[in-house]
MDAnalysis code that builds the backbone (N, CA, C; Angstrom):
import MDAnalysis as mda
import numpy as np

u = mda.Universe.empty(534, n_residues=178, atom_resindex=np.repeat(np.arange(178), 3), trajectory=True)
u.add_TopologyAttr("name", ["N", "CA", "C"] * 178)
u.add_TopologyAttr("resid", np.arange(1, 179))
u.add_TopologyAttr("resname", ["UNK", "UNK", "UNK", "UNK", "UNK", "UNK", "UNK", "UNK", "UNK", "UNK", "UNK", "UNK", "UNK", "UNK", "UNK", "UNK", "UNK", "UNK", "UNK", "UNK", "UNK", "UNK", "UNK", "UNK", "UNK", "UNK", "UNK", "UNK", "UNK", "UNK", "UNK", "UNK", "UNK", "UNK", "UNK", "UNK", "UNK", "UNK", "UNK", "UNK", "UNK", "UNK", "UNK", "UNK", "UNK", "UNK", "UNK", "UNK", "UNK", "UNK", "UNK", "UNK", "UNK", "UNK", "UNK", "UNK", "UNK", "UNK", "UNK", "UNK", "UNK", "UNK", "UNK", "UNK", "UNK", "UNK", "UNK", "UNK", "UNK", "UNK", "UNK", "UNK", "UNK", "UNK", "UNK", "UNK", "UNK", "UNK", "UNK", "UNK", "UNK", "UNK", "UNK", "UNK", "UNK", "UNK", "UNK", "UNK", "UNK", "UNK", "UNK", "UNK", "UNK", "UNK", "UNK", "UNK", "UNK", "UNK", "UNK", "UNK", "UNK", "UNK", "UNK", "UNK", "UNK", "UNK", "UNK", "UNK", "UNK", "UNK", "UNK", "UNK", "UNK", "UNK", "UNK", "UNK", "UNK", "UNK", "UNK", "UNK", "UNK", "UNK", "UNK", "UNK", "UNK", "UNK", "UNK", "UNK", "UNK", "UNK", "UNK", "UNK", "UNK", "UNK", "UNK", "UNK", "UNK", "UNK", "UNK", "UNK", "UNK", "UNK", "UNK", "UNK", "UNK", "UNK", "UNK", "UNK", "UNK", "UNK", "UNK", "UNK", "UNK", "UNK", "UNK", "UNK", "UNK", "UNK", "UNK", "UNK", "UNK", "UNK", "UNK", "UNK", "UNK", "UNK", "UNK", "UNK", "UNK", "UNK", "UNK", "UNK", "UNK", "UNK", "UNK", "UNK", "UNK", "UNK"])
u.atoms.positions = np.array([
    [-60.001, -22.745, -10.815],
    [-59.173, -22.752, -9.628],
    [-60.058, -22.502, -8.407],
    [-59.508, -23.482, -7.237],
    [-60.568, -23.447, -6.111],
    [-60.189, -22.124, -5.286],
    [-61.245, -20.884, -5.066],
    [-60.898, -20.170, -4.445],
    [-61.178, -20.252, -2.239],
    [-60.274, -19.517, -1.671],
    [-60.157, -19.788, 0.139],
    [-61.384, -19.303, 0.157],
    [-61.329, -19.989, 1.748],
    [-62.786, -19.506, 2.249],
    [-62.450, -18.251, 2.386],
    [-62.857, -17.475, 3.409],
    [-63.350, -16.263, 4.287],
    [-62.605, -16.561, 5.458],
    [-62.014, -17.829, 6.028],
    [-61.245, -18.154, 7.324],
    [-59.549, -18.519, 6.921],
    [-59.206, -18.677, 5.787],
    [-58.057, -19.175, 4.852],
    [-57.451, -18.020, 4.218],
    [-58.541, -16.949, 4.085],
    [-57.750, -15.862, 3.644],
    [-56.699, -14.607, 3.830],
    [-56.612, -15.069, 5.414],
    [-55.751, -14.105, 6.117],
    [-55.461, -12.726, 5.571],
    [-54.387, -12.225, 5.527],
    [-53.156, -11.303, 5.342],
    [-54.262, -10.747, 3.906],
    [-54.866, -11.693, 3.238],
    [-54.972, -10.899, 1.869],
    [-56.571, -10.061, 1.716],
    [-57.201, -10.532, 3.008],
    [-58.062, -9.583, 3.305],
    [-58.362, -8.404, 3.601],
    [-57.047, -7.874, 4.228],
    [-56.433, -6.514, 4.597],
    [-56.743, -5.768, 2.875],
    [-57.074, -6.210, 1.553],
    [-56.167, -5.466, 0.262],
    [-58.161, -5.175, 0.377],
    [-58.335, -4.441, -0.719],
    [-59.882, -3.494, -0.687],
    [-59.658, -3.842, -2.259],
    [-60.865, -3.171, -2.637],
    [-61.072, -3.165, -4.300],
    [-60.202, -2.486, -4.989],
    [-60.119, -1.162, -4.299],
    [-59.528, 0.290, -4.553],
    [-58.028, 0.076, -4.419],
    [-57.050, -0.482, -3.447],
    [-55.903, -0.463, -3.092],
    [-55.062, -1.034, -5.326],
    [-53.914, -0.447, -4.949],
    [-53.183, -0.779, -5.759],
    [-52.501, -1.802, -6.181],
    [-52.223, -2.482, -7.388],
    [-52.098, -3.565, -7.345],
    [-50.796, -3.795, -6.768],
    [-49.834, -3.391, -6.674],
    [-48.297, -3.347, -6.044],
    [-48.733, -3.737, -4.725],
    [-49.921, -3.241, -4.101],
    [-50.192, -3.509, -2.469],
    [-50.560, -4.603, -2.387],
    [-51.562, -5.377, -3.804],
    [-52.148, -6.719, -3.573],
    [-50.931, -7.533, -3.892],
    [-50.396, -7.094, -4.372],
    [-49.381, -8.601, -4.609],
    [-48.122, -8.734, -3.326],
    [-48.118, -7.413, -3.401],
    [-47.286, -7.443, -1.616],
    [-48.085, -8.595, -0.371],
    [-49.451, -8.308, -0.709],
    [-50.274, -8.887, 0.465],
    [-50.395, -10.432, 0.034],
    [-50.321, -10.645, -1.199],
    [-50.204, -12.174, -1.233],
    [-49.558, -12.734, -1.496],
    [-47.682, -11.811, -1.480],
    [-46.609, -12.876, -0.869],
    [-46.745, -12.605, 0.148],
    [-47.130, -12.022, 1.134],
    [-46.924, -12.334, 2.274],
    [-47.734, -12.925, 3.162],
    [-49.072, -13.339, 2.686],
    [-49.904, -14.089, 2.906],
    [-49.481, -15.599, 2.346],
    [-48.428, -16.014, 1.219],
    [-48.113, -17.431, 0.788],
    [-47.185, -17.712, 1.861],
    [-46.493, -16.628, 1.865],
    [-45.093, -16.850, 2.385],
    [-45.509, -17.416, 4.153],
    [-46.665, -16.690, 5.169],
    [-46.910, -17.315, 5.903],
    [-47.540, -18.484, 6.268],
    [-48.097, -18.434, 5.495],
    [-49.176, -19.911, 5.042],
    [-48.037, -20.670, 4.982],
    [-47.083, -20.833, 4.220],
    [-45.897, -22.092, 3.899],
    [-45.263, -22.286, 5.172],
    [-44.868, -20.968, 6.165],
    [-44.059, -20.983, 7.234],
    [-44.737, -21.560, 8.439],
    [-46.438, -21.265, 8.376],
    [-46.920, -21.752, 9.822],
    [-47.140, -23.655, 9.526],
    [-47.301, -23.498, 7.565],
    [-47.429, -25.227, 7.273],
    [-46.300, -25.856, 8.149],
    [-45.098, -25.164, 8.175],
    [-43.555, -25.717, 8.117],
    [-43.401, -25.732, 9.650],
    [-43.862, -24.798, 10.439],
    [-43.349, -24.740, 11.858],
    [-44.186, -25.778, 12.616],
    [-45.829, -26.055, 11.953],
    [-46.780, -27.218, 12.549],
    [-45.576, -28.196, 12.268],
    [-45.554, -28.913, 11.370],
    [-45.057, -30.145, 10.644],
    [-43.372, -30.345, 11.367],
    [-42.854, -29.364, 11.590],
    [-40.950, -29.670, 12.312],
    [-41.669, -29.845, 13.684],
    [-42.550, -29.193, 14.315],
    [-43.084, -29.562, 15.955],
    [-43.621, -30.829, 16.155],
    [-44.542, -31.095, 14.960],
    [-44.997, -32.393, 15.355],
    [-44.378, -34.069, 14.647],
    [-43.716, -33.170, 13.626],
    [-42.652, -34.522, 13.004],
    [-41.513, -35.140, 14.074],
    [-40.818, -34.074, 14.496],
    [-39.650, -33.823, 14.884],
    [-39.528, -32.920, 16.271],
    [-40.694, -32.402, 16.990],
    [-40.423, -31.797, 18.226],
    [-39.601, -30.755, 18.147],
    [-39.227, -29.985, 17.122],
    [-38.115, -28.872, 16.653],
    [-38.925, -27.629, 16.635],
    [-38.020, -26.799, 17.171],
    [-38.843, -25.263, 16.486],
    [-38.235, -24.981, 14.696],
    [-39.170, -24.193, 14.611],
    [-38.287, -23.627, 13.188],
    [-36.508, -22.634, 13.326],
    [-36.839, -21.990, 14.647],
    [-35.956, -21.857, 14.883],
    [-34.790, -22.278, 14.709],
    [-34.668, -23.720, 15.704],
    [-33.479, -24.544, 16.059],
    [-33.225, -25.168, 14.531],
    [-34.610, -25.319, 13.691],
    [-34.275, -26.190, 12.354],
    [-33.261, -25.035, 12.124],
    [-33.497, -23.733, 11.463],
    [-33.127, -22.901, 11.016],
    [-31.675, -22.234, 11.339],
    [-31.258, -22.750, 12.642],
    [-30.061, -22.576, 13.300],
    [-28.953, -24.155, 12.783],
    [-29.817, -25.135, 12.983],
    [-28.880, -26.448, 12.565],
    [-28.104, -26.079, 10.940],
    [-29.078, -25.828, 10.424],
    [-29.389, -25.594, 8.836],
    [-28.038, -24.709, 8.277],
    [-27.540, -23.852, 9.127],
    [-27.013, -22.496, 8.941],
    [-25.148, -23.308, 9.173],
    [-25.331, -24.034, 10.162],
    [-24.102, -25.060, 11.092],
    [-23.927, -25.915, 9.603],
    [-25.093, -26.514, 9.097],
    [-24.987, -27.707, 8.258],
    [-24.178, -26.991, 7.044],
    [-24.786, -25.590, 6.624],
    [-24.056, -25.251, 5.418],
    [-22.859, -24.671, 5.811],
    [-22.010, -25.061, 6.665],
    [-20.828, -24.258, 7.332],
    [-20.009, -25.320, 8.026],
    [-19.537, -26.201, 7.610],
    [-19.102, -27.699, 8.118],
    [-18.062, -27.184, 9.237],
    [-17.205, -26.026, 8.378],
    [-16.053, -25.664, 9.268],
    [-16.245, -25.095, 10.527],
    [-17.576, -24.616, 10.618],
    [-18.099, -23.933, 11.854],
    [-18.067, -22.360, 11.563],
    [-19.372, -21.580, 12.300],
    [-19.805, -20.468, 12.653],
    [-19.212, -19.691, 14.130],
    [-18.915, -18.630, 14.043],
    [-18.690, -17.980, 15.126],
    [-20.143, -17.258, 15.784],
    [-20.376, -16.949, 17.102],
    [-21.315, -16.611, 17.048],
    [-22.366, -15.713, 16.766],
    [-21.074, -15.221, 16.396],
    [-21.332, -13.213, 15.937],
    [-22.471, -13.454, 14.499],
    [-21.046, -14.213, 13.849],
    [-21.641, -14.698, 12.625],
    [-22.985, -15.837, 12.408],
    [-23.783, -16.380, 12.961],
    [-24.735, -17.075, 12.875],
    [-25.517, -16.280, 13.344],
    [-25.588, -15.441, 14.184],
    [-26.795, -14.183, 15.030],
    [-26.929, -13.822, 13.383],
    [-25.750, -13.166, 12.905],
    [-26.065, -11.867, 11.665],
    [-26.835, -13.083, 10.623],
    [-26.385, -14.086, 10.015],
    [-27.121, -15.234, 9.577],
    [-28.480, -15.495, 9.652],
    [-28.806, -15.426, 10.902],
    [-29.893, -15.479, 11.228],
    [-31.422, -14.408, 11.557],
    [-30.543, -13.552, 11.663],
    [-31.082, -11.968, 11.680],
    [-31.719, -12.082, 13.379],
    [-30.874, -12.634, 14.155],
    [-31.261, -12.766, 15.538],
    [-29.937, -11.803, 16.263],
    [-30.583, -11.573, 17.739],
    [-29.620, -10.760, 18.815],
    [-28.601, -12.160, 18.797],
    [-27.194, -11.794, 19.832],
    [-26.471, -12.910, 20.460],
    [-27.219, -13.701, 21.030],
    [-28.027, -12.837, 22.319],
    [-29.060, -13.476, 23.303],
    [-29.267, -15.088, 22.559],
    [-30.328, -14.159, 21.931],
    [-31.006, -15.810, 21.137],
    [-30.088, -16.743, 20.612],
    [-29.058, -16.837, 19.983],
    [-27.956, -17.469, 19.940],
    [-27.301, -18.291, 20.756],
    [-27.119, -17.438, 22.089],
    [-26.588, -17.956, 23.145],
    [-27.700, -19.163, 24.053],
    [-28.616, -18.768, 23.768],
    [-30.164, -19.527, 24.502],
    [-29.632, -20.792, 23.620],
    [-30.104, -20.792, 22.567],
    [-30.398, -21.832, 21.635],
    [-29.057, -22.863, 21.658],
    [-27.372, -22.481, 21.622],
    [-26.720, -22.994, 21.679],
    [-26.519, -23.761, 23.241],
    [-27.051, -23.458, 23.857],
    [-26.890, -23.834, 25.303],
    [-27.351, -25.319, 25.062],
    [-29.102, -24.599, 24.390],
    [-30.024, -26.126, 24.449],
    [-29.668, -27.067, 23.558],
    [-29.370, -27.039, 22.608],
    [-28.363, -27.964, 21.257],
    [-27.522, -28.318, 22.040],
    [-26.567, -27.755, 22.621],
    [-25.424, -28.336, 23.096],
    [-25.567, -29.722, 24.122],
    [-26.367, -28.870, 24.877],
    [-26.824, -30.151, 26.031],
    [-27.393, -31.707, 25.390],
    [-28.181, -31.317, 23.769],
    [-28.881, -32.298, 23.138],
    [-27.894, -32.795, 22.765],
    [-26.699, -32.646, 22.409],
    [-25.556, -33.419, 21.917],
    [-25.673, -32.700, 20.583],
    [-26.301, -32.122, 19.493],
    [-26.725, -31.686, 18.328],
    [-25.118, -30.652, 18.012],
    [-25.176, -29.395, 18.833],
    [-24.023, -28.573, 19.039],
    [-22.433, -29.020, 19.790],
    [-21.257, -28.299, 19.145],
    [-20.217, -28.531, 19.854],
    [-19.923, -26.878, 19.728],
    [-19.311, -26.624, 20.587],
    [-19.159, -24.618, 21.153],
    [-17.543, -24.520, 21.359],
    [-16.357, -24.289, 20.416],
    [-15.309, -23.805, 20.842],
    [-14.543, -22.925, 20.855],
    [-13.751, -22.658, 21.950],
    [-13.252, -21.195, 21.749],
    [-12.513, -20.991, 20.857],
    [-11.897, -19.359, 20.603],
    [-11.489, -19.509, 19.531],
    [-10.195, -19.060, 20.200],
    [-8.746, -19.773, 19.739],
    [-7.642, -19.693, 20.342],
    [-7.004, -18.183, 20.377],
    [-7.530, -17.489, 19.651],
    [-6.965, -15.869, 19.628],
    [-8.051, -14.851, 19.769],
    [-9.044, -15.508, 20.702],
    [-10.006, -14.806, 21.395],
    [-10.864, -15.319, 22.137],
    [-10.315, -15.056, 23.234],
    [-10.978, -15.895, 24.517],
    [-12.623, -16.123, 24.440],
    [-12.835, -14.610, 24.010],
    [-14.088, -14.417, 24.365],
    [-14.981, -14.953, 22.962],
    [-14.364, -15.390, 22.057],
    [-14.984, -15.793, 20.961],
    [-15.382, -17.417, 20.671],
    [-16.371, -17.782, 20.347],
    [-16.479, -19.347, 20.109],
    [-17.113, -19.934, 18.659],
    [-16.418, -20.857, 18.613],
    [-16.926, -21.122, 16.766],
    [-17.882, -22.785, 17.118],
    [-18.999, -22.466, 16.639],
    [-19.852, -23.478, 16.592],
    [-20.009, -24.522, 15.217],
    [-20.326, -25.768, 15.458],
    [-20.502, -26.740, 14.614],
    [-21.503, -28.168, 15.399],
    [-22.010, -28.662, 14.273],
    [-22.928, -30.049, 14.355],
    [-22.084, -30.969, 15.046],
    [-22.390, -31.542, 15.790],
    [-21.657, -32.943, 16.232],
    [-22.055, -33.978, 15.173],
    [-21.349, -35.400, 15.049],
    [-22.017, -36.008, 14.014],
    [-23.700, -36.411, 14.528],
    [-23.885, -36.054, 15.603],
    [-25.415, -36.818, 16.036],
    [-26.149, -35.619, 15.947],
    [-25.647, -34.235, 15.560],
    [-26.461, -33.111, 15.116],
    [-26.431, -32.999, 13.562],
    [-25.476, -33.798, 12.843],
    [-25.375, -33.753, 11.285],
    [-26.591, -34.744, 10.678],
    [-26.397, -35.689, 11.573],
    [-27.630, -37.185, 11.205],
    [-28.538, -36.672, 11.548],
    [-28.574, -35.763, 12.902],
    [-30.340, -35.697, 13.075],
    [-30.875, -34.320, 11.994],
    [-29.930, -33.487, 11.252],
    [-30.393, -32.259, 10.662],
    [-30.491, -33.255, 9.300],
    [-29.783, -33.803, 9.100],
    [-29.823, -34.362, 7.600],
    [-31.197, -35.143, 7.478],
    [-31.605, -36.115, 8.532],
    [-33.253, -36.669, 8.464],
    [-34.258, -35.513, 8.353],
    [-34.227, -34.490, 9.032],
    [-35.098, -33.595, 9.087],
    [-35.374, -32.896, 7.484],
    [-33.904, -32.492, 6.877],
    [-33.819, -31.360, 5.612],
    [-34.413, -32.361, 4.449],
    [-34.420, -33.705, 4.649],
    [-35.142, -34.518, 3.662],
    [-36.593, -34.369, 3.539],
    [-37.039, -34.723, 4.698],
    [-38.503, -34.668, 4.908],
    [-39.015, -32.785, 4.463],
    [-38.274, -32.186, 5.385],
    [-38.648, -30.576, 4.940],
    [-38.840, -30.463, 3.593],
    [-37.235, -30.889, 2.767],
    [-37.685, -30.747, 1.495],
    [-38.848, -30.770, 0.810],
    [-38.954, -32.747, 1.138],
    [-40.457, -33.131, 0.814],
    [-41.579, -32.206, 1.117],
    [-42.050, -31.813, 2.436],
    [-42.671, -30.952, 2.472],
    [-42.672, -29.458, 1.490],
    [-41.736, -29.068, 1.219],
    [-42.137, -27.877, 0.641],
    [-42.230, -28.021, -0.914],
    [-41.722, -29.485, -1.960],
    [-42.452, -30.032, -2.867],
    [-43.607, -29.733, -2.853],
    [-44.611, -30.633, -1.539],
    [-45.905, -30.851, -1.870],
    [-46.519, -29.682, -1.677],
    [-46.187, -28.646, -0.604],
    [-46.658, -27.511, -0.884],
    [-46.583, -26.625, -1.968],
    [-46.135, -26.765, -2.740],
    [-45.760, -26.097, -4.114],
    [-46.328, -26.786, -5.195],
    [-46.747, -28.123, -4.958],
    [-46.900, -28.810, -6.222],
    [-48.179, -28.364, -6.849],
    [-48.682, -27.450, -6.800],
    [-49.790, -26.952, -7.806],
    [-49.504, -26.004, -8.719],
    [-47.970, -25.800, -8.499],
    [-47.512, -25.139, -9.762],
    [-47.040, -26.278, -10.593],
    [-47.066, -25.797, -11.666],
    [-46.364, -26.794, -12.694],
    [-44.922, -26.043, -12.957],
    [-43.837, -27.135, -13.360],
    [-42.141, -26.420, -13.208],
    [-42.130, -25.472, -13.939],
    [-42.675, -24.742, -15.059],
    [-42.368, -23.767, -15.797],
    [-42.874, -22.390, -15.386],
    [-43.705, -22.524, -13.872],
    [-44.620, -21.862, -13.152],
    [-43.679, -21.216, -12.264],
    [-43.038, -22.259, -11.747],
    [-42.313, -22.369, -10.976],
    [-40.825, -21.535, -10.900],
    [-40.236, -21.983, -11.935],
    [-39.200, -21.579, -12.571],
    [-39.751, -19.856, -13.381],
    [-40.865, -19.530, -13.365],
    [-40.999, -18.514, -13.923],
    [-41.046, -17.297, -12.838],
    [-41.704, -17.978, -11.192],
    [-41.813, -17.358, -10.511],
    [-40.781, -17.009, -9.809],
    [-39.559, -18.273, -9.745],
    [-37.938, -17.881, -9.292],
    [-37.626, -17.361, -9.575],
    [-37.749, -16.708, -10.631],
    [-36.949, -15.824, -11.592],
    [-37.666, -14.178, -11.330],
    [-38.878, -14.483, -11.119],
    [-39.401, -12.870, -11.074],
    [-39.174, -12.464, -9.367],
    [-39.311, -13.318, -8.562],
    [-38.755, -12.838, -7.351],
    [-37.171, -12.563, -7.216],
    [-36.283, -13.616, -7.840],
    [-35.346, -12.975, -7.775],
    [-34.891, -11.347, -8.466],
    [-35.794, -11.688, -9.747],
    [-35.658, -9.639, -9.696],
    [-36.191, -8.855, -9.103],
    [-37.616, -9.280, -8.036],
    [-38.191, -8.450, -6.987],
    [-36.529, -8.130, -5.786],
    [-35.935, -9.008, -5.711],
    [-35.056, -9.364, -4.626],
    [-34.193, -8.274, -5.468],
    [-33.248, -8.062, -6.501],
    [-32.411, -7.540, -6.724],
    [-32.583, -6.014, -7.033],
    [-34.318, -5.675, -7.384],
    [-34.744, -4.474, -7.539],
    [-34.846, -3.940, -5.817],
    [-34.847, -4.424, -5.322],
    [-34.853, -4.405, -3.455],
    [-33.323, -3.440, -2.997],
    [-32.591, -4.483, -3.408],
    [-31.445, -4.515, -2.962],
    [-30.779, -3.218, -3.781],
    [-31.044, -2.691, -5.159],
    [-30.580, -1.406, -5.561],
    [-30.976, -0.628, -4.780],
    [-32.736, -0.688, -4.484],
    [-33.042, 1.025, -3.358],
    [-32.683, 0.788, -2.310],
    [-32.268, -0.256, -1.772],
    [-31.585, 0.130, -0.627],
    [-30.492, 0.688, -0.377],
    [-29.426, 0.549, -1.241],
    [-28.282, 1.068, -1.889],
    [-28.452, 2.476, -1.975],
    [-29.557, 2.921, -2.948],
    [-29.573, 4.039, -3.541],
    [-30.047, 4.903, -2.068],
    [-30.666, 3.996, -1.175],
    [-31.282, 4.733, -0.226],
    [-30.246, 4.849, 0.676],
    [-29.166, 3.909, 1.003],
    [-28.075, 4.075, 1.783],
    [-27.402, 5.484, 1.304],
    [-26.638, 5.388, 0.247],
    [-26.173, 6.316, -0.217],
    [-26.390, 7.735, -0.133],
    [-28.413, 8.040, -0.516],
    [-28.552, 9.066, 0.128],
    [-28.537, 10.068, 1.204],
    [-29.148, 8.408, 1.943],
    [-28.430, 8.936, 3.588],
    [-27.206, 9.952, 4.342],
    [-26.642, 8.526, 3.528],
    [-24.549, 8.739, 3.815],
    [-24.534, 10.714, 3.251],
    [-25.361, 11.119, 1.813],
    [-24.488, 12.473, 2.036],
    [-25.635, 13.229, 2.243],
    [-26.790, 12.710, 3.202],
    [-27.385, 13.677, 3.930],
    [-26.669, 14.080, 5.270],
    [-26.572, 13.078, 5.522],
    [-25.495, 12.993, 6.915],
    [-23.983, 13.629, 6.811],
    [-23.518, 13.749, 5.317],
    [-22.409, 14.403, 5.245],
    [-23.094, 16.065, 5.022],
    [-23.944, 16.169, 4.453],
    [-24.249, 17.509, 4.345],
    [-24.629, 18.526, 5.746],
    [-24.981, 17.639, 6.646],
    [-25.614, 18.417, 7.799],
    [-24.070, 17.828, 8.880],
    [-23.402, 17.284, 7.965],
    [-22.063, 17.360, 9.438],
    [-21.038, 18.631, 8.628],
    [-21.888, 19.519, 7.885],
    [-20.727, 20.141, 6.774],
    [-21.027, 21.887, 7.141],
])
């Protein structure tokens, strides 16, 4: 296996001889994981003139035919309103977005694709796809499928301590309001 240079190795240079292995493998998902994302944000700018952003906002509309409120696509997205509100402005004007209120709250608006934001997200999520194939294709599927599977239990072992860590919280906070 061909190993990175010294200029390719980013994020995973930070790990030492000595560090633990829990730290190295932390450092090289998160060294893949950016490597795939800066592949992905070059390639939507210069394919398509898109940020990852706006991909990432269409994307969210596309799996939501009925439409997003805006509350709900910020939390989606793990963005403020602000950014929400920016981004829908500029979609909208592109024709991509349609913004309506919501009849039992003035102040509320539910967003969706126009069909010329459904055609232009649907050309894009093809090619993306493609792209993140070929970036992957040096695994072989059983590699692949082996590694889905162990992140998703990284993901679900996550999601207990946070729980367990919520929880603690909750009756630390009950103990010192007691």
């Amino acid at each position: 296996m061909k190993k990175l240079s010294d200029t390719d190795i980013g994020l995973e240079a930070r790990a030492g001889i000595d560090d633990h292995a829990t730290l190295k493998l932390w450092l090289r998902l998160l060294a893949c994981s950016t490597q795939i994302e800066t592949e992905i944000r070059r390639r939507l700018r210069t394919r398509f003139g898109i940020t990852l952003s706006r991909f990432d906002y269409l994307a969210q509309l596309h799996r939501h035919p009925e439409g997003l409120r805006m509350n709900a696509l910020s939390r989606y997205l793990m963005v403020t309103g602000g950014n929400i509100t920016g981004l829908t402005d500029e979609l909208e004007k592109e024709g991509l977005v349609q913004r309506d209120a919501v009849a039992q709250d003035r102040r509320a608006f539910v967003l969706t694709l126009t069909p010329a934001g459904r055609a232009s997200f649907d050309s894009m999520a093809s090619e993306h796809e493609g792209w993140i194939i070929e970036l992957m294709g040096g695994l072989k599927a059983a590699e692949r499928k082996t590694l889905h599977t162990l992140l998703g239990t990284l993901r679900l072992t996550i999601a207990q301590q946070q729980d367990k860590d919520r929880q603690d919280n909750a009756s630390l906070s009950t103990d010192e309001a007691a």
